[in-house]
C-alpha positions as CSV (number, residue, x, y, z in Angstrom):
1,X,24.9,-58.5,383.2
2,X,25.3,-62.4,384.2
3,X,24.9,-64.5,381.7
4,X,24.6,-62.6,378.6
5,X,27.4,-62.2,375.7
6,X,29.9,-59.1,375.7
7,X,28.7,-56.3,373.2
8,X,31.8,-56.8,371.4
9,X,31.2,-60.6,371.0
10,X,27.8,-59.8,369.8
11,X,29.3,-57.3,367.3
12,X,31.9,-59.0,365.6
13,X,30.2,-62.4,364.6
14,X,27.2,-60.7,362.1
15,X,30.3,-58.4,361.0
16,X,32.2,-61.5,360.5
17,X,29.7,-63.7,358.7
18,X,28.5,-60.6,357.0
19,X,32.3,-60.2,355.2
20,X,32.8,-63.8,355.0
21,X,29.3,-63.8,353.1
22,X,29.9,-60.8,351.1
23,X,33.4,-62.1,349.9
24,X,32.0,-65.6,349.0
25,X,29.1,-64.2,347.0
26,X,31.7,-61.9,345.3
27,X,33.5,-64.6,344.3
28,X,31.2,-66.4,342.8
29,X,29.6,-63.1,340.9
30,X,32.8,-62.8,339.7
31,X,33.3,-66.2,338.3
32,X,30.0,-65.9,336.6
33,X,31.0,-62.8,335.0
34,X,34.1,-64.4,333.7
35,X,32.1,-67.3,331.7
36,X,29.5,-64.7,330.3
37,X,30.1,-62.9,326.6
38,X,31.6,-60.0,326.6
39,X,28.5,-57.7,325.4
40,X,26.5,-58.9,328.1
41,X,29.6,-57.9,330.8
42,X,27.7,-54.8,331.5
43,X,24.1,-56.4,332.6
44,X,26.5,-58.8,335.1
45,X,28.2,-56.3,336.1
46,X,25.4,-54.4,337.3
47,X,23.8,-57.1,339.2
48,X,27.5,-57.8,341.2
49,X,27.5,-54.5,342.4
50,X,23.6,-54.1,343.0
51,X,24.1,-57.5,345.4
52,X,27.6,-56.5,346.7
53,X,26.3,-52.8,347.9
54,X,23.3,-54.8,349.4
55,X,25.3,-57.1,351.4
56,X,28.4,-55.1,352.5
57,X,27.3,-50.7,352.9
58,X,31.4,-50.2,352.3
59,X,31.4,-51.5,348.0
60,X,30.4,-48.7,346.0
61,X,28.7,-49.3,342.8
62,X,31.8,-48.7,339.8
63,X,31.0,-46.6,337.3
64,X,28.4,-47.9,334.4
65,X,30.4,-49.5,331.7
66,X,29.5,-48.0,328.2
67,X,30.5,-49.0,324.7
68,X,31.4,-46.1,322.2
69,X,30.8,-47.5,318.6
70,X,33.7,-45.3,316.6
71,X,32.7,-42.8,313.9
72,X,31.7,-43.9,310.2
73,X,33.5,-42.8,307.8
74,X,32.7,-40.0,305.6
75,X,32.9,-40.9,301.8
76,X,34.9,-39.1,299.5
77,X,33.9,-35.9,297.8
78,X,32.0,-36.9,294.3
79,X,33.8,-35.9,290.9
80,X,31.5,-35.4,289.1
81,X,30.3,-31.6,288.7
82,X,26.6,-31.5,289.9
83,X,23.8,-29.8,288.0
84,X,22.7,-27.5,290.4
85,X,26.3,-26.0,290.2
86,X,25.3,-25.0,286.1
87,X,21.2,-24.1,287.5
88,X,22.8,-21.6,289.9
89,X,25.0,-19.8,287.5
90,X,22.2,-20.2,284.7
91,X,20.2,-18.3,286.6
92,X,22.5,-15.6,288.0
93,X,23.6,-15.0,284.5
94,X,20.1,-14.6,283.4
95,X,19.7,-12.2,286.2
96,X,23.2,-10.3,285.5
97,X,21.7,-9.7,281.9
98,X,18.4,-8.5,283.2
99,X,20.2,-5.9,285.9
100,X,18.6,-7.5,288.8
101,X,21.6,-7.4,291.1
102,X,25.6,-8.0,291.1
103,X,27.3,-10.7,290.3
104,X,29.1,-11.5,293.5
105,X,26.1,-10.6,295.8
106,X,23.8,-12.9,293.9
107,X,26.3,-15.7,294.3
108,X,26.8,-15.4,297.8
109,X,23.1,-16.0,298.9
110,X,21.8,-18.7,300.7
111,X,20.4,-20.8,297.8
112,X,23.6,-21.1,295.8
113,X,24.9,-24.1,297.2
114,X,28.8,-23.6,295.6
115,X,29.3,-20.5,296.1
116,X,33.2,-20.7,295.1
117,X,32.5,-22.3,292.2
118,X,29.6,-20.9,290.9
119,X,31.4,-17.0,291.5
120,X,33.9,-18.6,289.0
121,X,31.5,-20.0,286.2
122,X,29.7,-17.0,285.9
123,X,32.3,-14.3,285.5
124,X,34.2,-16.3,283.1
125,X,31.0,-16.6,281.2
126,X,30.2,-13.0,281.1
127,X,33.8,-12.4,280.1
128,X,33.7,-14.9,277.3
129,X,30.0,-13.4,276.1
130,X,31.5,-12.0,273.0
131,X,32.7,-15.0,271.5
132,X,30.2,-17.7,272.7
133,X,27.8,-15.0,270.9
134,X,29.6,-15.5,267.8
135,X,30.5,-19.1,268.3
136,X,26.7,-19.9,268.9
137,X,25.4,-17.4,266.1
138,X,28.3,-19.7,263.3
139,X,26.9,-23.1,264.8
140,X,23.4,-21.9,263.8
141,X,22.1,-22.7,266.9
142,X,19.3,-20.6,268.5
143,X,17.5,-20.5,272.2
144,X,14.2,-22.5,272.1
145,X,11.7,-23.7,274.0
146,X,14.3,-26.6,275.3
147,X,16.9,-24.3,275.8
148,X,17.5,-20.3,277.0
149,X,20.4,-18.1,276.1
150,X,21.5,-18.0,279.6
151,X,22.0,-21.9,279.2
152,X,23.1,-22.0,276.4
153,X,26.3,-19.5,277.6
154,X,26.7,-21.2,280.4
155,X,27.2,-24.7,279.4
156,X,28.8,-23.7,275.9
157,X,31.7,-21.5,278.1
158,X,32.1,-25.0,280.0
159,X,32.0,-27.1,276.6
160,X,34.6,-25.0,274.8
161,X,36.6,-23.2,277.8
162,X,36.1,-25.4,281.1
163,X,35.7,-28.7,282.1
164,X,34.1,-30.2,278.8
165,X,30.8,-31.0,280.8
166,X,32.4,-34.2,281.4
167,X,30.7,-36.8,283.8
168,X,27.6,-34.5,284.7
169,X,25.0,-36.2,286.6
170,X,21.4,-36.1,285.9
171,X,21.9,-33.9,282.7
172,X,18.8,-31.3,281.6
173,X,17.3,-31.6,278.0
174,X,19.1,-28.2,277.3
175,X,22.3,-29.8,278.4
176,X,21.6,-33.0,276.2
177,X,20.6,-30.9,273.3
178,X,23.9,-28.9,273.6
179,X,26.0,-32.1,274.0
180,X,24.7,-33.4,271.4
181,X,26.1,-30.3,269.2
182,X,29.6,-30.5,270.3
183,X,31.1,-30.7,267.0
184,X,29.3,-27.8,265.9
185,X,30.6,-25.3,268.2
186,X,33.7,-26.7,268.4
187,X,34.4,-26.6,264.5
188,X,32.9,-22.9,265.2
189,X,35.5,-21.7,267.6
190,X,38.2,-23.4,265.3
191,X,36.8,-21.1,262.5
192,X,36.6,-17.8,264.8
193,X,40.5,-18.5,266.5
194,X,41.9,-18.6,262.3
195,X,39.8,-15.6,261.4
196,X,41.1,-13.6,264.8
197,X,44.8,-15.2,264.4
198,X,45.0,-16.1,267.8
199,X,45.8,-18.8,269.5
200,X,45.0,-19.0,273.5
201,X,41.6,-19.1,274.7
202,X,42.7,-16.0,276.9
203,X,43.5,-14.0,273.7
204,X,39.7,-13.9,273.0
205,X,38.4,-12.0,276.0
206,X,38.0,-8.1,275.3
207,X,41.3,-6.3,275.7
208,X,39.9,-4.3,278.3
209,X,38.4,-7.1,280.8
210,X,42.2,-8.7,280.4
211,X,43.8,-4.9,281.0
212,X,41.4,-4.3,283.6
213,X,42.7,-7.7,285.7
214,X,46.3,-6.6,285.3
215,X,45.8,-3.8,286.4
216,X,43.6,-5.1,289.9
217,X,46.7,-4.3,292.5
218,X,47.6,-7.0,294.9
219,X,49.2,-6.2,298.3
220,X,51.9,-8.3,300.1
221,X,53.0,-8.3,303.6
222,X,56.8,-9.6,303.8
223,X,57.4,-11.6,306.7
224,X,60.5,-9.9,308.0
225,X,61.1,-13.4,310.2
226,X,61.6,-15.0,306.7
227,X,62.8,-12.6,304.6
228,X,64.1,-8.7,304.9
229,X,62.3,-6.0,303.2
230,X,65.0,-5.8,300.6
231,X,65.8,-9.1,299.7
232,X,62.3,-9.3,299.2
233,X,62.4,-6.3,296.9
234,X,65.7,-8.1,294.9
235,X,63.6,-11.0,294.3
236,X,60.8,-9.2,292.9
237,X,63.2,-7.4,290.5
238,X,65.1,-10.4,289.5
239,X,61.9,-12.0,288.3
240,X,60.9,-8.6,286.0
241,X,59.2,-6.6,288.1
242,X,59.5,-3.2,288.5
243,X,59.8,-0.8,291.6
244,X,57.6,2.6,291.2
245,X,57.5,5.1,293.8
246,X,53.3,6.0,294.0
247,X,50.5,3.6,293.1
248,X,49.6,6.2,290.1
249,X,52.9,4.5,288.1
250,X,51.6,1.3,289.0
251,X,51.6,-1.0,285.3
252,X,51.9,-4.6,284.4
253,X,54.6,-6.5,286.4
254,X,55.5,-3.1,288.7
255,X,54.9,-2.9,292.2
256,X,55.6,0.1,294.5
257,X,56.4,0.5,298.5
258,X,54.2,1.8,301.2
């Protein structure tokens, strides 16, 4: 019409000044972000593109910026043995004695916290029963009121045949009372090694508990990648093994094929 401004005149100057404006507070945004500390660059951040998408519809709001705090570390594995470890076998050996169950089904239920570990004290316990009968019985020590025969095997076995009870945290009056003793049962298994005339600790489990573990067989896959079938077999004969041709002739250090 006559008179009035072109459309395209009308349209350019708001998307002009609009840009122009857009840039300018961008700019300035910018600059303010550049002067504040760095854990506050995600609250500035926000607000820039909050105001920027307001004044121009063609800036997208970037992506929230987040700070991952990296992973403590964990702390090393304690070395000291804890008590529960000696409460768990105390009590499966006590319940071994008592026929209440097996051995290794006891030891793998919920409430035993080292399994592993606690499979291992008890069955060298029960293997060693004999002696830490006899070891206990020279000491003159009896089960009291402060201590049971279960816990008194138990942490004898570990006195004389395991760790020594060494470093045990938060130690029981029956484990005081037994420390306390050392000497005594010590001096005792001394005595019972000269009468036996032997001289590893092994020598005084029952022949037929050591027989018996011998005589456990063990299977081997070769890995015919690594090794041939008979090289494998040469090896085994070279370190005093001996090849048998059914399991039946199976003895100690012999080995047969499938």
């Amino acid at each position: 019409f006559p008179g009035s401004t072109p459309p395209t005149q009308r349209r350019a100057e708001p998307h002009h000044t609009s840009g122009h404006t857009c840039r300018q507070r961008t700019a300035r945004h910018h600059a303010s972000v550049r002067a504040v500390p760095v854990d506050r660059v995600h609250e500035h951040s926000f607000s820039l593109s909050a105001h920027a998408c307001h004044s121009h519809p063609r800036i997208s709001a970037p992506a929230p910026i987040t700070h991952h705090s990296p992973p403590l570390p964990r702390p090393p594995p304690s070395p000291h043995p804890p008590m529960a470890l000696f409460s768990d076998a105390v009590r499966i050996v006590d319940r071994v004695w008592a026929r209440a169950g097996s051995v290794k089904d006891m030891c793998l239920r919920d409430e035993v916290a080292n399994k592993r570990l606690t499979y291992a004290v008890v069955c060298q316990t029960l293997k060693y029963s004999n002696t830490l009968d006899e070891v206990i019985r020279r000491a003159k020590f009896k089960p009291n009121t402060i201590v049971s025969k279960a816990e008194l095997h138990v942490y004898v076995y570990d006195l004389l045949f395991g760790d020594g009870l060494k470093d045990v945290r938060k130690k029981t009056p029956g484990l005081k009372l037994v420390l306390g003793n050392r000497h005594k049962f010590e001096n005792a298994l001394k005595q019972i090694k000269a009468k036996l005339g032997v001289e590893t600790d092994e020598e005084l489990i029952p022949k037929h508990l050591r027989d018996y573990e011998s005589l456990i067989p063990r299977y081997v896959r070769v890995n015919t990648l690594a090794i041939s079938v008979a090289d494998a077999i040469t090896k085994l004969e070279s370190n005093g093994f001996k090849l048998v041709n059914s399991v039946e002739e199976l003895e100690k250090r012999a080995f047969c094929r499938d």
